[in-house]
MARBA-3410 file (N, C-alpha, C, O; in Angstrom, 1 decimal):
76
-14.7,10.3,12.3,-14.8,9.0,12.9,-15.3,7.9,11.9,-14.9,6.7,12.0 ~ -16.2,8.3,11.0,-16.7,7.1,9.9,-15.4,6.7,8.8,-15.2,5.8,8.0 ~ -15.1,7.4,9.1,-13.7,7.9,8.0,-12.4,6.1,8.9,-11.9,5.1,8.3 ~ -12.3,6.4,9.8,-11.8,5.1,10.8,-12.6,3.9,10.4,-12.2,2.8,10.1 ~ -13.9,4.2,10.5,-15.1,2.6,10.7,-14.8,2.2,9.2,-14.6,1.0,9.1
-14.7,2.9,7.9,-15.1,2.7,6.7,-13.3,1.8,6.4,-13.2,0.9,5.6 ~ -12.2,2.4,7.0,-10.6,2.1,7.3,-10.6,0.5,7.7,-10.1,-0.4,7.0 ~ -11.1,0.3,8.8,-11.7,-0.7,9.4,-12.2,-2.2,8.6,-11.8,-3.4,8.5 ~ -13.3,-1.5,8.3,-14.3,-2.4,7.6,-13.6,-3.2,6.7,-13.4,-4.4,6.7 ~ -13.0,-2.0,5.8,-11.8,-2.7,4.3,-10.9,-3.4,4.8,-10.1,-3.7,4.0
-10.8,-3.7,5.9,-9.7,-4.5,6.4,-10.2,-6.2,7.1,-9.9,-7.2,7.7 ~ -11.1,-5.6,6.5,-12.2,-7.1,7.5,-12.5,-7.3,9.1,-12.7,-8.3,9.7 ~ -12.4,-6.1,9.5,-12.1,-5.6,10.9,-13.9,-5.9,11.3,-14.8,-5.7,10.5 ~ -14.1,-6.5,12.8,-15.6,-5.9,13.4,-15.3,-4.9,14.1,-14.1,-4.7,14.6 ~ -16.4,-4.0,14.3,-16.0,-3.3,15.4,-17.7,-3.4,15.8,-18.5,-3.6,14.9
-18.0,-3.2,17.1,-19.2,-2.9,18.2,-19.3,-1.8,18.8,-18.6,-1.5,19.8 ~ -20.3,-0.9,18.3,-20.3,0.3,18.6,-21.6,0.8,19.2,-22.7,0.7,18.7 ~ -21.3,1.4,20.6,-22.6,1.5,21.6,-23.1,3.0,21.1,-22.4,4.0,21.0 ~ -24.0,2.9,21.1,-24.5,4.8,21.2,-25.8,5.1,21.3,-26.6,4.1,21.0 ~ -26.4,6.4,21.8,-27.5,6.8,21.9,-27.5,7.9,20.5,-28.5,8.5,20.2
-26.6,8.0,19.9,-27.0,9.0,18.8,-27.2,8.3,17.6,-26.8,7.2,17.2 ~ -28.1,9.0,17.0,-28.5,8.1,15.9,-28.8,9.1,14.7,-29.2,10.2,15.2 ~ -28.8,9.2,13.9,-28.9,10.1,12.6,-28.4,9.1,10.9,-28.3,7.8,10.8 ~ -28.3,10.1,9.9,-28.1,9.7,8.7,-26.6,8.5,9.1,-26.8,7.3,8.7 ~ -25.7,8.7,9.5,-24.8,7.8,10.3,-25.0,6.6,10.2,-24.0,6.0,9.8
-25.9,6.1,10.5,-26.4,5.0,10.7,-26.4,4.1,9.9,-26.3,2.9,10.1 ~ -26.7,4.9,8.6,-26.6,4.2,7.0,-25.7,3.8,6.8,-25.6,3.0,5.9 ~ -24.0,4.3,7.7,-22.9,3.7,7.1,-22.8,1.9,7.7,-22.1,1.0,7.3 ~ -23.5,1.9,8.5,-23.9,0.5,9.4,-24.1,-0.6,8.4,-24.6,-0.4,7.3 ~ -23.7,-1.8,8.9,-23.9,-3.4,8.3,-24.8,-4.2,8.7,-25.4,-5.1,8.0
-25.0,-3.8,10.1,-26.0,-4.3,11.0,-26.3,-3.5,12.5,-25.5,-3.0,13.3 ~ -27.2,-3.6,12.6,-28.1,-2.5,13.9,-28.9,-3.6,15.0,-30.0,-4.1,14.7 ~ -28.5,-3.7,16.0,-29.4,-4.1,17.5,-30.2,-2.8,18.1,-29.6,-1.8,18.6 ~ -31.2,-2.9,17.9,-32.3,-1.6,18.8,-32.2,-2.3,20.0,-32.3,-3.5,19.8 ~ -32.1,-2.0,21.6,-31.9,-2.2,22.2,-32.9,-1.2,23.6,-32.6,0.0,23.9
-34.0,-1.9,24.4,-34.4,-1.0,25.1,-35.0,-2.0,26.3,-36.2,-2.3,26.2 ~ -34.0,-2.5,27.6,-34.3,-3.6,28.4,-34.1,-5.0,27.8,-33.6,-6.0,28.3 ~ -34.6,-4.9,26.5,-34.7,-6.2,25.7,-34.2,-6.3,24.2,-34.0,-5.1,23.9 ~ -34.1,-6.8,23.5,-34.1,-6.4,21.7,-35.0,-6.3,21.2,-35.8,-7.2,21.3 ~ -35.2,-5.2,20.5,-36.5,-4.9,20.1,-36.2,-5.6,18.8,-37.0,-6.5,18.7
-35.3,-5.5,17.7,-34.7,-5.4,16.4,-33.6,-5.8,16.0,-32.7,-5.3,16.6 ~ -33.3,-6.7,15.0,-31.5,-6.8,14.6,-31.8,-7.0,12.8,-32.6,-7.7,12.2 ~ -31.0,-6.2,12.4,-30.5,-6.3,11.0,-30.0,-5.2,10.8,-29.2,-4.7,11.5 ~ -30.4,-4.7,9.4,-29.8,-3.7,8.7,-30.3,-2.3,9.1,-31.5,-2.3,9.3 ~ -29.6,-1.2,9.2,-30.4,0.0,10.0,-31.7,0.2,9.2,-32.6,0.6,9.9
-32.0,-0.1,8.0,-33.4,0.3,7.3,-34.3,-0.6,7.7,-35.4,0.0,8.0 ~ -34.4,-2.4,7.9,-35.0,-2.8,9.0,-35.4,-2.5,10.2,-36.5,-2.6,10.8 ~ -34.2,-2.1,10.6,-34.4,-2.1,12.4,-35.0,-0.6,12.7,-35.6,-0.4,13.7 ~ -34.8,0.6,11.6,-35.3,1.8,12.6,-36.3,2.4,11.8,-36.3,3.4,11.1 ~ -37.5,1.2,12.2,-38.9,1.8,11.6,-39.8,2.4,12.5,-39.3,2.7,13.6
-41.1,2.7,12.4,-41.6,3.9,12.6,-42.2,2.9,13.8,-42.0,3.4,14.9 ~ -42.9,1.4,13.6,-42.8,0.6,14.5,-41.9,-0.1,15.9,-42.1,-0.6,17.0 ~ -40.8,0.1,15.1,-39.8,-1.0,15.8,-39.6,0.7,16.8,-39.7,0.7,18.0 ~ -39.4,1.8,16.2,-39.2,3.0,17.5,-40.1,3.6,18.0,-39.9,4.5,18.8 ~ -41.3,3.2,17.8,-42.2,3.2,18.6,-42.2,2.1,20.0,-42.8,2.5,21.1
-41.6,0.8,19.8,-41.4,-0.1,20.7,-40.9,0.6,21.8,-41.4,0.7,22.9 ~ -39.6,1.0,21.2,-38.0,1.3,22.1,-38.5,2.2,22.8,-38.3,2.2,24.0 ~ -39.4,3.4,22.1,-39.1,4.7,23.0,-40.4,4.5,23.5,-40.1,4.3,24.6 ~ -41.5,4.3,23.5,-43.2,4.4,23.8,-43.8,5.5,23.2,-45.0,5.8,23.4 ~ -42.7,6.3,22.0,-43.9,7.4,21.8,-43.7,7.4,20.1,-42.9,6.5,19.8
-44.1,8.0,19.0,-43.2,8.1,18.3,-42.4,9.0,17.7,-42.9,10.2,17.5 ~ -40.8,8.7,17.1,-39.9,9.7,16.1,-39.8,9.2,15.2,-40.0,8.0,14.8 ~ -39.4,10.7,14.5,-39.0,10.6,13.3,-38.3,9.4,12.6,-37.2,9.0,13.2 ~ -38.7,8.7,11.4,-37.1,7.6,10.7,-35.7,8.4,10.5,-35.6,9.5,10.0 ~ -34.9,7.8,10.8,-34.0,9.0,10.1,-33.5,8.4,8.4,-32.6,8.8,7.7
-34.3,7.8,8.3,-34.0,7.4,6.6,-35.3,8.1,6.0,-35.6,7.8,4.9 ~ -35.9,8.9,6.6,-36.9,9.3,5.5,-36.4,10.3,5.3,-35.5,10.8,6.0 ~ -37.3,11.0,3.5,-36.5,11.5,3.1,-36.1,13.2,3.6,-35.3,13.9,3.1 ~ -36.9,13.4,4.6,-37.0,15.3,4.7,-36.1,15.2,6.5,-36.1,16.2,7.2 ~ -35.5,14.0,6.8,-34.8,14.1,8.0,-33.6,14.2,7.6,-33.1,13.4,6.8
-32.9,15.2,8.1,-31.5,15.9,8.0,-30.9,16.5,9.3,-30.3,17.6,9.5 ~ -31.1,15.8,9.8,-30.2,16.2,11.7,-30.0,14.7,12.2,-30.2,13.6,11.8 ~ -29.5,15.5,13.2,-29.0,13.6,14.3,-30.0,14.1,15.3,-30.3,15.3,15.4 ~ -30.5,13.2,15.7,-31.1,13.4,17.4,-30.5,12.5,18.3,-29.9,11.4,18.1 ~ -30.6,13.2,19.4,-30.0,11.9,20.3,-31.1,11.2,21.7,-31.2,11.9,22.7
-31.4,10.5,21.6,-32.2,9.8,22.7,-32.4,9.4,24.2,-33.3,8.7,24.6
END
């Protein structure tokens, strides 16, 4: 499927993509809304999915998935 978004992109395409999964993925992203009742966050996935800003969203906290020893998806 990133294989399509990256097809996409080169073409000057947007696309808006809803999800609860989140993992290394994320990195192929240009820009990221954290989203939980309200906006918690908007920019680049390395802005928006800090150890703070997911502490907002969820009330407890997880893992980054940009740090370096995370290597799975979770899903929320």
């Amino acid at each position: 499927m990133l294989d399509v978004f990256d097809e996409l992109r080169s073409q000057g395409k947007i696309l808006l993509l809803s999800t609860h999964e989140w993992g290394q993925s994320l990195s192929k992203l240009d820009r990221l809304l954290l989203l939980n009742q309200r906006l918690i966050a908007a920019g680049t996935p390395q802005e928006v999915m800090t150890a703070e800003n997911l502490q907002q969203a969820y009330g407890t906290y997880l893992q980054n998935p940009f740090h370096q020893d995370f290597d799975s998806t979770l899903v929320c």
